[in-house]
C-alpha positions as CSV (number, residue, x, y, z in Angstrom):
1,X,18.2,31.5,22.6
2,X,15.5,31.6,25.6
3,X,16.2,29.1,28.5
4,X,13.0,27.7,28.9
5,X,12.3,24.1,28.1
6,X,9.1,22.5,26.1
7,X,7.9,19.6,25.0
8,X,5.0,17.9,23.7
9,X,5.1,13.8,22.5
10,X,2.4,13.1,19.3
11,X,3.0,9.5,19.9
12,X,2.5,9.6,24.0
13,X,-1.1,9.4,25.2
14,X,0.3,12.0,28.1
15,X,0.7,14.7,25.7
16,X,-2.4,13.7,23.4
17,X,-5.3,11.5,23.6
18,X,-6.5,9.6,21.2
19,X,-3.2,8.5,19.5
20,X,-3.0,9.0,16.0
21,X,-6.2,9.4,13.5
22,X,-9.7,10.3,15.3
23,X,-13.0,9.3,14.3
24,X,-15.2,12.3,13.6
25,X,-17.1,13.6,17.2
26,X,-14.6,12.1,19.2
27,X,-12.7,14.6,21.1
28,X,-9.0,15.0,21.0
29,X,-6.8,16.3,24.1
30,X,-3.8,17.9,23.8
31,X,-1.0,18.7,26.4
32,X,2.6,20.3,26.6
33,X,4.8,21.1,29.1
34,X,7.3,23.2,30.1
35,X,9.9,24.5,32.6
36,X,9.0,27.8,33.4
37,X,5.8,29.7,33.5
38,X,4.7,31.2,30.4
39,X,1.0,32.1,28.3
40,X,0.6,29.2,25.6
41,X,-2.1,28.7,22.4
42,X,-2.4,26.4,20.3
43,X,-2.4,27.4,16.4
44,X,-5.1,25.1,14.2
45,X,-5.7,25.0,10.5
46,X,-8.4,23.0,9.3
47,X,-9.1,21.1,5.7
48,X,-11.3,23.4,4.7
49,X,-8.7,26.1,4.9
50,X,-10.2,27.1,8.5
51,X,-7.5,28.9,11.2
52,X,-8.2,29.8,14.4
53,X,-5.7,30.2,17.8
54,X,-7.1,29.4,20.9
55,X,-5.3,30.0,24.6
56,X,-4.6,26.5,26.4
57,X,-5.3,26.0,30.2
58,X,-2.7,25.6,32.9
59,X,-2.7,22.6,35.0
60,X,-2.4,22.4,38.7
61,X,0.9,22.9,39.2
62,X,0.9,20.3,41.9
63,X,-0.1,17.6,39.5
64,X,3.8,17.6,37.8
65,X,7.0,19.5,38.3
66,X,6.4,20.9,34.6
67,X,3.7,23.7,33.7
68,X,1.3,21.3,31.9
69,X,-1.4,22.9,29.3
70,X,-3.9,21.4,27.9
71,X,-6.8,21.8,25.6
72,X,-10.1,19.5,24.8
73,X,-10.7,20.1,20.7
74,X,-13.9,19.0,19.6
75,X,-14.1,17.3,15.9
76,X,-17.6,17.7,15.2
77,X,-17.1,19.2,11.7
78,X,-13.4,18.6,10.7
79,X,-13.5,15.8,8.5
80,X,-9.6,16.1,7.4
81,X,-7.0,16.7,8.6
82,X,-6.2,19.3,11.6
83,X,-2.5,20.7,11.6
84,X,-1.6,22.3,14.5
85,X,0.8,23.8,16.5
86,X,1.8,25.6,19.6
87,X,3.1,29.2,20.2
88,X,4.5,30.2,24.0
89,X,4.8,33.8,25.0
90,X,7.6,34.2,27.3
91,X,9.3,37.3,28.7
92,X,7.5,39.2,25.6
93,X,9.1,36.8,23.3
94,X,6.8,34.3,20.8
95,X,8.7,30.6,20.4
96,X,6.6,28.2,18.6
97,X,6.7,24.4,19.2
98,X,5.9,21.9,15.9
99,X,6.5,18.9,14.6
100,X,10.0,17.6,14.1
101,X,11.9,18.5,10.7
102,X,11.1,15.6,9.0
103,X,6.6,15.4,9.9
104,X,7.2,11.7,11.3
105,X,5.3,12.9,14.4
106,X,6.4,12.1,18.4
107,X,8.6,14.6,20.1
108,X,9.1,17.6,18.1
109,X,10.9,20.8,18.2
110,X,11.1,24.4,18.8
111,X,11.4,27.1,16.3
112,X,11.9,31.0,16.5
113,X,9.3,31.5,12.8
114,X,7.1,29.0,10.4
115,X,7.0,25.6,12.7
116,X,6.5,22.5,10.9
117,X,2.9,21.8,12.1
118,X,1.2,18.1,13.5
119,X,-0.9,16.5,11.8
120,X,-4.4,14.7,13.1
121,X,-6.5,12.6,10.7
122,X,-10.1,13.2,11.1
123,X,-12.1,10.5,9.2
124,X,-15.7,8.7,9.5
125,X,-15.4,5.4,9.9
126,X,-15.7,2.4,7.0
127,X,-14.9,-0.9,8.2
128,X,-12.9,-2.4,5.5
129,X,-14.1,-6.4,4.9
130,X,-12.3,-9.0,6.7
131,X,-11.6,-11.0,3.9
132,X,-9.3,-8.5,2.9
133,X,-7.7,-7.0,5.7
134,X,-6.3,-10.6,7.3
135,X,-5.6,-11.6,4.2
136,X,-2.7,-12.3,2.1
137,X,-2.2,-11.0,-1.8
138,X,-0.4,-12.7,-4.7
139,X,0.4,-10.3,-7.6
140,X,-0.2,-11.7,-11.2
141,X,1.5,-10.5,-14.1
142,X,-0.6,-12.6,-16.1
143,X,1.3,-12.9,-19.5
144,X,4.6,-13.7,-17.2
145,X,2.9,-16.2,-14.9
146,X,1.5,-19.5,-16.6
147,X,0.5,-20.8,-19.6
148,X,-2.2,-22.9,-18.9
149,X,-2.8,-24.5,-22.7
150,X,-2.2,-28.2,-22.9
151,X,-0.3,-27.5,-26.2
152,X,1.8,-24.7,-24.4
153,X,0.7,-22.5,-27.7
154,X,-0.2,-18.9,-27.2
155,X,-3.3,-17.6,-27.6
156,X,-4.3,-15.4,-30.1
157,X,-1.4,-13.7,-30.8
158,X,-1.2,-10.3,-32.1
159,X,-0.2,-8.8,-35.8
160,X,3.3,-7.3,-35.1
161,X,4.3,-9.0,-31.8
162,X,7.1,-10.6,-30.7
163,X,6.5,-13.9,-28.9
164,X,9.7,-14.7,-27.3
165,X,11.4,-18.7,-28.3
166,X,11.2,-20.2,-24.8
167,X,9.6,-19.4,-21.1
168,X,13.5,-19.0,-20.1
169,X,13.9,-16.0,-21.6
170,X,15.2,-12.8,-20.3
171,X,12.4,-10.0,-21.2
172,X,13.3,-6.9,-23.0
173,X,11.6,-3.8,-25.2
174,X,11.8,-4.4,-28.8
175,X,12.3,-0.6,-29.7
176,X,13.0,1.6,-33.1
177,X,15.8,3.7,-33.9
178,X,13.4,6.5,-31.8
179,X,13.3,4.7,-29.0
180,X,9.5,3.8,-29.5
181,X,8.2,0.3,-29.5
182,X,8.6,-1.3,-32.3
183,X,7.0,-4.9,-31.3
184,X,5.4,-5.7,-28.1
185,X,7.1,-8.8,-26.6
186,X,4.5,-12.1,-24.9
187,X,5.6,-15.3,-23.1
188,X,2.2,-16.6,-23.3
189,X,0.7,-16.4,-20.1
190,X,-2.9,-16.7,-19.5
191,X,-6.2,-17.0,-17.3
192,X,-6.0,-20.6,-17.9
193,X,-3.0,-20.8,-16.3
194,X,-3.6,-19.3,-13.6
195,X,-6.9,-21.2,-12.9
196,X,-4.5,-24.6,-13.2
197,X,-2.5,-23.3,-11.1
198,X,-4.8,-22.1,-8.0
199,X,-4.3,-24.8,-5.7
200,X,-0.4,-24.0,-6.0
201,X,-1.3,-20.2,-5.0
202,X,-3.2,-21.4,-2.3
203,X,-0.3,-23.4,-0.4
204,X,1.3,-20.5,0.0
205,X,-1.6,-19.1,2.3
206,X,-2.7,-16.6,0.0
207,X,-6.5,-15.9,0.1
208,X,-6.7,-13.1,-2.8
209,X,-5.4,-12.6,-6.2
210,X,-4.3,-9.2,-7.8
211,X,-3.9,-9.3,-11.3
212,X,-2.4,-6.2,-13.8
213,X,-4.8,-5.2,-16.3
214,X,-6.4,-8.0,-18.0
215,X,-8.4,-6.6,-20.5
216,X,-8.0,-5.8,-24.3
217,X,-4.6,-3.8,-25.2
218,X,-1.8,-3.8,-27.7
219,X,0.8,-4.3,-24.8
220,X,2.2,-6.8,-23.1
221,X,1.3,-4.8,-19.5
222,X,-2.3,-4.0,-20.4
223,X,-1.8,-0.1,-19.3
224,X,-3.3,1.0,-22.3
225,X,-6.9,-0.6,-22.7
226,X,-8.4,-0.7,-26.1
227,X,-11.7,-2.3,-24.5
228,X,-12.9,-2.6,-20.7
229,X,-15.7,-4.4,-21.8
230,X,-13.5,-7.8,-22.6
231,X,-10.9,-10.1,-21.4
232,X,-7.7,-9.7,-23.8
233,X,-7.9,-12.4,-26.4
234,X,-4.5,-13.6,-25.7
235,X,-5.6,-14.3,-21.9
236,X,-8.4,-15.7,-22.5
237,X,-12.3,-15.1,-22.5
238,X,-14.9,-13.6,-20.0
239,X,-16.1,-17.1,-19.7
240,X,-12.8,-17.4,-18.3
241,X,-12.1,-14.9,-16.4
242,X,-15.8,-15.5,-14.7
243,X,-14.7,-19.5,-14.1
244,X,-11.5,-18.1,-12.7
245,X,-13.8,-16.6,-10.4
246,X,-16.0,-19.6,-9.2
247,X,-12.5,-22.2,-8.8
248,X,-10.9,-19.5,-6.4
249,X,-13.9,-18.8,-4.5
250,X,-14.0,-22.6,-4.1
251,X,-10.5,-22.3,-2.4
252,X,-11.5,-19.4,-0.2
253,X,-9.5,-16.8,-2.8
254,X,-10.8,-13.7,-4.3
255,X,-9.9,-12.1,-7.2
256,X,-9.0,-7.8,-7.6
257,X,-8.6,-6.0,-11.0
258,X,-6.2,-3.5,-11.9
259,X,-8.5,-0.8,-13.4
260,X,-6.7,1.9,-15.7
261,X,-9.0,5.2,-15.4
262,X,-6.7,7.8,-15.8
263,X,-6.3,7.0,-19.8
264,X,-6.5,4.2,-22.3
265,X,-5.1,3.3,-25.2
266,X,-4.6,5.3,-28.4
267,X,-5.8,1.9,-29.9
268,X,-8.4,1.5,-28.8
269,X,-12.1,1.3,-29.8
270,X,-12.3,4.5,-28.0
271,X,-9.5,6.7,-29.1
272,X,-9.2,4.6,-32.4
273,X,-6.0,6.2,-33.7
274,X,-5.2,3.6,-36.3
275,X,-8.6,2.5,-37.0
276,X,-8.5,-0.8,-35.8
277,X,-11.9,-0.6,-34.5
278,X,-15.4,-0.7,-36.2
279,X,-16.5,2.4,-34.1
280,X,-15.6,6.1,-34.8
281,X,-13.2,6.8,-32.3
282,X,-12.3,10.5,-30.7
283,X,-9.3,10.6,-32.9
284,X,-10.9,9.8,-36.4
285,X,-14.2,12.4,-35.5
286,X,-15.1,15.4,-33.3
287,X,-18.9,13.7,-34.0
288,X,-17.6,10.4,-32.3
289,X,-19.3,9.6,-28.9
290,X,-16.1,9.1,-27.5
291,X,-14.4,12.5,-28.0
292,X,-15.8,14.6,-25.2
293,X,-13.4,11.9,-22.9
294,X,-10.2,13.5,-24.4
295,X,-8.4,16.9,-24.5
296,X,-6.9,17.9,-27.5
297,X,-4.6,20.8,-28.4
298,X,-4.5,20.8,-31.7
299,X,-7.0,18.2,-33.4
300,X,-6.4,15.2,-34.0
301,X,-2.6,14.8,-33.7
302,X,-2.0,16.8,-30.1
303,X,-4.0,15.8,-27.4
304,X,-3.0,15.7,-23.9
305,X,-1.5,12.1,-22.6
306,X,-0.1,10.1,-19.6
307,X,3.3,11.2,-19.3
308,X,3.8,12.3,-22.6
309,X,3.1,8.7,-23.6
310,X,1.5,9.5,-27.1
311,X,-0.2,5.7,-27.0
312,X,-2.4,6.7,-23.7
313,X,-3.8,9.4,-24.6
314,X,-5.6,11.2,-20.8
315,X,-9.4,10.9,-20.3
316,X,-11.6,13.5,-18.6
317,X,-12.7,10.9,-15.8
318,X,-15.8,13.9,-14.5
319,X,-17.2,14.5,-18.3
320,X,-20.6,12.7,-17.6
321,X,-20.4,10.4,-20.9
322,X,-17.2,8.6,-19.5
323,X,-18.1,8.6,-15.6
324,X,-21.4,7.3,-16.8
325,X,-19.8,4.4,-18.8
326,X,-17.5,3.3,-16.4
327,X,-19.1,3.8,-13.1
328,X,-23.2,4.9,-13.0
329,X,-24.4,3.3,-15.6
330,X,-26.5,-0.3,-14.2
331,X,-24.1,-2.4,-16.4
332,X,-21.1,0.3,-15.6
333,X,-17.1,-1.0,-16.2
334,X,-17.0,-1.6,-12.8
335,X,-20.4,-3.2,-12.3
336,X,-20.1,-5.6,-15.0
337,X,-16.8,-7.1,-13.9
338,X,-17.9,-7.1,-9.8
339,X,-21.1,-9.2,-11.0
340,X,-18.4,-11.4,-13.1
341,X,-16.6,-12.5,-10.0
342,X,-14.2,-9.6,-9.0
343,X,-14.3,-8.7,-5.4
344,X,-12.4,-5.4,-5.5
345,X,-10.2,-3.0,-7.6
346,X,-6.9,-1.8,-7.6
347,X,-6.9,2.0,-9.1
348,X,-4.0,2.4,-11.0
349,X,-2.5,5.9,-10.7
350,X,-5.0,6.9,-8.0
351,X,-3.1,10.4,-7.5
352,X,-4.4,11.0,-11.2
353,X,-8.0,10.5,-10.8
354,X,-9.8,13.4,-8.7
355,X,-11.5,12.7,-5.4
356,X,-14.8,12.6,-6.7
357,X,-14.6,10.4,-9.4
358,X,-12.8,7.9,-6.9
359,X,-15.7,8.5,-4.4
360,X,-18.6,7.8,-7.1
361,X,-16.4,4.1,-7.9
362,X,-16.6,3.4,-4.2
363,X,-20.3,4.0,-3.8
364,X,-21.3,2.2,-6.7
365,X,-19.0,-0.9,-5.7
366,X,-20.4,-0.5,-2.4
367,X,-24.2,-0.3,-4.2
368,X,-23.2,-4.1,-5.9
369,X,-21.5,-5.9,-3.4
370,X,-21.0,-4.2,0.0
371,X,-18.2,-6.0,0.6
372,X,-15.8,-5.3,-2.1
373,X,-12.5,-3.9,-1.9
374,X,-10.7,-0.1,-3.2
375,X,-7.6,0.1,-3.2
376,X,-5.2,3.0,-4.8
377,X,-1.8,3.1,-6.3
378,X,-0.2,5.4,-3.6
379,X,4.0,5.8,-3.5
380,X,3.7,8.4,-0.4
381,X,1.9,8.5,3.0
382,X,-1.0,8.5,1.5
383,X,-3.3,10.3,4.7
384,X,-1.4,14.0,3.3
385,X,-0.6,13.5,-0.3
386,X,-1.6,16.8,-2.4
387,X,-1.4,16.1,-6.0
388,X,-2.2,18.5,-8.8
389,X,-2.1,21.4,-6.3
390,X,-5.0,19.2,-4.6
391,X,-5.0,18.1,-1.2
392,X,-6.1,14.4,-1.5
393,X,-9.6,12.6,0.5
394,X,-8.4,8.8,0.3
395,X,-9.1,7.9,4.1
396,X,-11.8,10.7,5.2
397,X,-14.1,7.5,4.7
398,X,-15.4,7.7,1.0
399,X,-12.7,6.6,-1.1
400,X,-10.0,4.1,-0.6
401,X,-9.8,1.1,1.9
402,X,-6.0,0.3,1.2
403,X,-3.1,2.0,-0.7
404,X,0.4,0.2,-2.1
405,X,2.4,0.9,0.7
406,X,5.9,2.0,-0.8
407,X,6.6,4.1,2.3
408,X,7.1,0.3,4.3
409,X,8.5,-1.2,1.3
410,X,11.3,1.6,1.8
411,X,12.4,1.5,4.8
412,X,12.4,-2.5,5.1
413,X,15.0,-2.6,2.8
414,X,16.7,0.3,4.1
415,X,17.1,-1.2,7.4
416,X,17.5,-4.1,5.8
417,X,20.9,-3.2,4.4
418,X,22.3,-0.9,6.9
419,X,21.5,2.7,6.0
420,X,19.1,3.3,8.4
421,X,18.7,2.1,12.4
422,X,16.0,0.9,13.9
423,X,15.3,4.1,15.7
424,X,14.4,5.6,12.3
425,X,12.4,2.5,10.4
426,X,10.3,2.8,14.2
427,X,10.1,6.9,13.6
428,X,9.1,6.1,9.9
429,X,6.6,3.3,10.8
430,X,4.9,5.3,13.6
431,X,4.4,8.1,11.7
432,X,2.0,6.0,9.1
433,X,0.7,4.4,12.0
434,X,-0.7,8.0,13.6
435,X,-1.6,9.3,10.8
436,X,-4.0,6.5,8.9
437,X,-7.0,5.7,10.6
438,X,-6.8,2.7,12.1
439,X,-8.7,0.3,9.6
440,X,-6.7,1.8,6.7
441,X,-3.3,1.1,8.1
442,X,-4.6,-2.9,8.6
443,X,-5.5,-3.1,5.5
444,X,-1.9,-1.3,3.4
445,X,-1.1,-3.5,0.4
446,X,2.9,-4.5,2.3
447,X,4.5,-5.1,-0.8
448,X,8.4,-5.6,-1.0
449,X,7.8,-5.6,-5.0
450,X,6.2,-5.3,-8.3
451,X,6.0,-5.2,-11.6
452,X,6.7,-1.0,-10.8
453,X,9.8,-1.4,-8.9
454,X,13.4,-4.0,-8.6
455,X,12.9,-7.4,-7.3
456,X,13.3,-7.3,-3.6
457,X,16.1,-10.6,-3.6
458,X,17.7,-8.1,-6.4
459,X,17.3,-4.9,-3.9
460,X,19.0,-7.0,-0.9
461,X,21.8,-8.3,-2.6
462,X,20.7,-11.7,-3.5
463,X,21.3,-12.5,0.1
464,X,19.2,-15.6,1.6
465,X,19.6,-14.3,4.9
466,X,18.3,-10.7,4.6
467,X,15.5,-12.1,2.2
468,X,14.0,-14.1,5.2
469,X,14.0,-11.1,7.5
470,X,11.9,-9.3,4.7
471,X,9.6,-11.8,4.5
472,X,9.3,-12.3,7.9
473,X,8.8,-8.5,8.6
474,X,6.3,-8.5,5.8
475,X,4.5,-11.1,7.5
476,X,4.3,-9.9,11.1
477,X,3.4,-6.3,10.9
478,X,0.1,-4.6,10.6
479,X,-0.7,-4.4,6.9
480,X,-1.7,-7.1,4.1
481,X,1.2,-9.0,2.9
482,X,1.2,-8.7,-1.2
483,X,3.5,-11.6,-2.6
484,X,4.6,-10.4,-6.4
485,X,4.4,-13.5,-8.3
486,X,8.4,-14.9,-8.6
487,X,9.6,-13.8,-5.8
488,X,8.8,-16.8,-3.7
489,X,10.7,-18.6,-6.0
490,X,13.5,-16.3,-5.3
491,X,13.5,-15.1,-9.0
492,X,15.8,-11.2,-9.3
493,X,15.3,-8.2,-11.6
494,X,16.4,-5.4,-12.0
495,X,13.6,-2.3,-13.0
496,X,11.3,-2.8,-16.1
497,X,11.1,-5.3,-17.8
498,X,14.0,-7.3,-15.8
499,X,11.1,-7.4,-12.5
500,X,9.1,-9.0,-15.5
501,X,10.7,-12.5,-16.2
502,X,8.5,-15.2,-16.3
503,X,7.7,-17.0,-13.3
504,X,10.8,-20.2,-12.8
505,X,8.6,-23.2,-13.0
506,X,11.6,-25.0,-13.1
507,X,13.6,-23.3,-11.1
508,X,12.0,-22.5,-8.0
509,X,14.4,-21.7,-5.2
510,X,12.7,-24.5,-2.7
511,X,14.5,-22.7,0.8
512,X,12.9,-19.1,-0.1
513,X,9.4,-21.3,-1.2
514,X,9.5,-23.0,2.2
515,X,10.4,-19.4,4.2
516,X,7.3,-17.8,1.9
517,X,5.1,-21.1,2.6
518,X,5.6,-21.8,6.5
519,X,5.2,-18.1,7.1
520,X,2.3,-17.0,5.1
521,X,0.3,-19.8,6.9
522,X,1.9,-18.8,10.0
523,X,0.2,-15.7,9.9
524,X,-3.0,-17.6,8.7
525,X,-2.6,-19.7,11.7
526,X,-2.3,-17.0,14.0
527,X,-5.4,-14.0,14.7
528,X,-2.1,-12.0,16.7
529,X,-0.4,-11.6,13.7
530,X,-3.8,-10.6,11.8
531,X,-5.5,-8.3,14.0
532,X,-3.0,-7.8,16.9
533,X,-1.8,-3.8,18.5
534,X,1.5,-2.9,17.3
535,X,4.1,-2.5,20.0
536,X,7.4,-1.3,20.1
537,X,9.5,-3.4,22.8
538,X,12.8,-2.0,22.2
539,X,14.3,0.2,19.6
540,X,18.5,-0.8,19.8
541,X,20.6,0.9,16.9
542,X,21.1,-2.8,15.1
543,X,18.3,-4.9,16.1
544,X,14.3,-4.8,15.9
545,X,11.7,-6.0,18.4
546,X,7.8,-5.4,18.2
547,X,5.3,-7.3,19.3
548,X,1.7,-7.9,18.3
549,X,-1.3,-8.6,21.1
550,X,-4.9,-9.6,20.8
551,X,-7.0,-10.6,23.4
552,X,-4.7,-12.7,26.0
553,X,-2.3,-13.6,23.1
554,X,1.4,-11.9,22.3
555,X,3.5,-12.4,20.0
556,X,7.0,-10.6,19.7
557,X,9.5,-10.7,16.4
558,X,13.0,-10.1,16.5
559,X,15.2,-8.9,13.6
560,X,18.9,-9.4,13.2
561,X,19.8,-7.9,9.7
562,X,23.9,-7.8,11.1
563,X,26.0,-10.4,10.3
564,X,27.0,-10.5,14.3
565,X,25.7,-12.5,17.7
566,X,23.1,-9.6,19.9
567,X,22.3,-10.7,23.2
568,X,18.8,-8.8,24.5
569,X,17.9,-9.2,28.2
570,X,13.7,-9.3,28.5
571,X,12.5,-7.3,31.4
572,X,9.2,-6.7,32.9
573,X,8.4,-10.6,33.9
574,X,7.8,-11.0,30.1
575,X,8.4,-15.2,30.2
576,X,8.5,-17.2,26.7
577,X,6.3,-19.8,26.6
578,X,6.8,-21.0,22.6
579,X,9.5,-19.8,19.5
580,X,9.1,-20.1,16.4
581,X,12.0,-22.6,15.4
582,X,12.9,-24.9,12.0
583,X,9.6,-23.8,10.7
584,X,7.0,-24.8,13.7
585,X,6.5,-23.9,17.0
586,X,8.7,-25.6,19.8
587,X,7.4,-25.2,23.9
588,X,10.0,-23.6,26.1
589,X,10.8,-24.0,29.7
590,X,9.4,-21.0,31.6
591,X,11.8,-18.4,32.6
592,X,10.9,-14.9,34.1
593,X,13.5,-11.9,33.4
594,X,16.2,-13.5,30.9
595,X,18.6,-12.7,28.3
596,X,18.2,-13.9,24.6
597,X,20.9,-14.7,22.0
598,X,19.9,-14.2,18.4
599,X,22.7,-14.8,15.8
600,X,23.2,-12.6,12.8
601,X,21.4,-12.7,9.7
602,X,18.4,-14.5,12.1
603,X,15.1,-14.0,13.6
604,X,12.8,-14.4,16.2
605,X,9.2,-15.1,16.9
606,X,8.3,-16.0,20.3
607,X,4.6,-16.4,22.1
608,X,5.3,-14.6,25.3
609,X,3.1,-14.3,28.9
């Protein structure tokens, strides 16, 4: 081992300027420093597959009591990402310096052969609208959420399905002796319902509505369209679905579809397997209009399908006939339902669909209403994911404005319930904030559920305490809070379909309602908590303390997930002029440096000076 000492910070503005993701032609600065004299180059691989090793420049050594190199990099074509890293020659010996062993970014670490490199985003920027990014989500499962028929009978239903005795009901998969689905199961939700049920959405300070897939399919989920051209018969209508439309955007709501790209149904009018439909479907025909979208193996019976799911069978999304019929054409898929009312689109499976097919939906959303929203289905940090051997273009500025952030979702529940410290939820958290240009990380879809994963109340042991910090983390950081319909009534479930129940009407847990209600308008209420910096004030093992600021306004949370009193002692003149208590805001006496006492299980919000 050498005795010379290094160290460059990804997250400190001395060692690299900007922080985190760079606009393209802005220049970046880099620094390091070490102990002892030595030659040092930086090592940088492009997106384009690009490498090239340049020496760095000593500092005046009078400037620091470290040898401080830097180097200006220009950005004028790198559109990606840049990884790099450093190698020092000392005493004939090459030592590299990377990123730490897990990527999160920050301090990193020294290796004697293959460092883990930095990474720097380099993007154009696309402003993403503000109706979206300080606003707040409800999820709709539609057939789970409401029926809105005065009768309470359910529309339409389908030959074969299973349409379960009362709204009570615990869901489940009605299955045959191979495990298949035998009968899909329906509570009866519909459109109507959730139109009758708007101004109930709205108290909760939600401003936009994300609904699964709505249109025609055998299931109960919708994941396997027979027809993106209507409104499944057992929801409702276009008429509908277009009124739904016009009564949110009277409440200041928007509406986002779920579109399923990737593959459709097997019956469908487009696949046709059973011949259900009028049309000659890919399956029934190699002459039908439809079977250049498919890939078969053997024709018709093998064909290649969504994780070996034999009832959504894959689509070519680049053969012209299908990109052409659901994005070019005037009155494309995703035209015809933007013109309807829809102000965005949630792509399920983005990592499925190839860069250019999700660029082309962007620019003709863009080309209808310039200020619709793109969002993808995204479990990882979605600035580096490579999928299909392909390195992945979401945030270069031509694709995607938001992504389902999982990555938050994880580590709230992990700190949560004890298995990681704050130090680490901070280490995880920074590393998505420098690496997603800034708009992008405003604008993540903060879920803490969905009809993919367990109920968060389920996830944190149906305790009321550790709930509350969830939601009040959800509503405080940067990102757009996504409520999943249920879980401000405290409903629990396990994975699929137990995170399906139907919603509790009555049976809504009223202390997690008021905790879901007083917050969300909190954040409403407050620009700080919309469009405020993120700050880390502190990072103890047990307890977390950020603060937000925007203009001459700061805001700083507190969390307390241990069941035991913390006493924290505010430096640097910080002086509390308001907290967040019982649900409103109380005035405080001034005070200059001071300790505060926040009890376990609790939180605080306090407006600082």
């Amino acid at each position: 081992m050498t005795d010379i000492r290094i160290f460059h910070d990804s997250h400190s503005l001395e060692y690299r300027v900007p922080f985190g993701a760079v606009k393209v032609l802005e220049k970046i600065s880099l620094k390091i420093a070490l102990d002892k004299s030595a030659s040092v180059y930086i090592n940088l691989s492009y997106f384009d597959g690009r490498k090239e090793e340049l020496e760095m420049t000593m500092l005046d050594k009078s400037i620091s009591d470290n040898y401080i190199f830097d180097i200006d990099l220009e950005t004028i074509s790198s559109v990606g990402i840049i990884n790099y890293y450093f190698k020092i020659v000392y005493e004939s010996n090459n030592i590299y310096y990377g990123n730490n062993k897990e990527s999160l970014g920050g301090i990193g670490c020294v290796y004697d052969r293959d460092p883990i490199p930095y990474q720097i985003t380099i993007y154009n920027e696309r402003k993403v609208p503000s109706w979206y990014k300080e606003g707040i989500i409800y999820q709709i499962f539609v057939d789970r959420f409401y029926n809105g028929n005065d009768n309470g009978r359910v529309n339409n239903p389908r030959k074969n399905s299973f349409i379960y005795a009362t709204w009570e009901d615990d869901p489940m998969y009605v299955k045959d002796k191979s495990g298949d689905i035998a009968k899909w199961d329906f509570f009866g939700g519909n459109l109507r319902g959730v139109i009758k049920k708007l101004e109930y959405i709205k108290s909760l300070g939600v401003s936009i509505i994300y609904m699964n897939p709505i249109f025609e399919a055998v299931s109960c989920h919708k994941y396997d369209t027979s027809d993106y051209e209507v409104i499944d018969k057992m929801f409702g209508t276009n008429e509908e679905f277009k009124e739904l439309c016009e009564e949110a955007k009277k409440l200041e709501i928007r509406v986002i579809l779920d579109g399923v790209f990737s593959h459709t149904g097997s019956d469908s009018k487009y696949f046709n397997k059973y011949g259900n439909y009028p049309e000659i479907g890919a399956y029934e025909s190699k002459e039908s209009k439809y079977y250049s979208w498919y890939t078969f193996d053997e024709y018709p019976h093998k064909y290649d399908c969504w994780w070996g799911f034999d009832n959504q069978p894959n689509t070519q999304e680049l053969n012209d006939s299908y990109s052409n019929y659901i994005i070019k054409n005037e009155e494309s898929i995703i035209a015809k339902w933007i013109k309807l009312g829809a102000s965005g689109w949630r792509l399920d499976v983005a990592d499925e669909l190839p860069d250019k097919f999700i660029a082309m939906i962007k620019e003709k959303m863009l080309s209808v209403d310039f200020e619709s929203v793109l969002i993808g289905e995204v479990w990882e940090d979605a600035s580096n994911k490579v999928s299909y051997s392909s390195r992945r273009e979401y945030f270069f500025g031509k694709e995607l404005d938001s992504v389902t952030n999982y990555p938050l979702r994880d580590i709230i529940i992990q700190f949560l319930i004890g298995n990681i410290e704050s130090k680490y939820f901070i280490r995880r958290l920074m590393s998505l904030y420098e690496n997603y240009p800034s708009e992008n990380f405003y604008s993540c879809m903060n879920l803490l559920g969905n009809h993919d994963t367990e109920r968060i109340f389920t996830m944190l042991g149906q305790n009321i305490y550790l709930f509350k910090l969830a939601i009040v983390m959800q509503m405080t950081l940067p990102g757009v809070p996504l409520i999943y319909y249920g879980d401000e009534a405290g409903l629990t479930g396990g994975k699929d379909p137990e995170n399906r129940k139907a919603f509790p009407w009555n049976k809504i847990n009223e202390e997690v309602f008021i905790i879901y209600k007083t917050l969300g308008n909190l954040r409403n209420e407050e620009e700080v908590l919309r469009k405020g910096e993120f700050k880390i004030i502190d990072t103890l093992q047990e307890i977390l303390i950020y603060e937000r600021n925007y203009k001459d306004k700061k805001i700083i949370i507190i969390i307390n997930p241990k069941n035991k009193e913390f006493t924290y002692e505010f430096k640097d003149g910080y002086r509390i002029i308001r907290e967040f208590q019982n649900n409103k805001w109380v005035t405080l006496t001034n005070k200059t440096n001071f300790n505060i006492c926040i009890k376990g299980y609790e939180f605080k919000i306090c407006e600082i000076v």
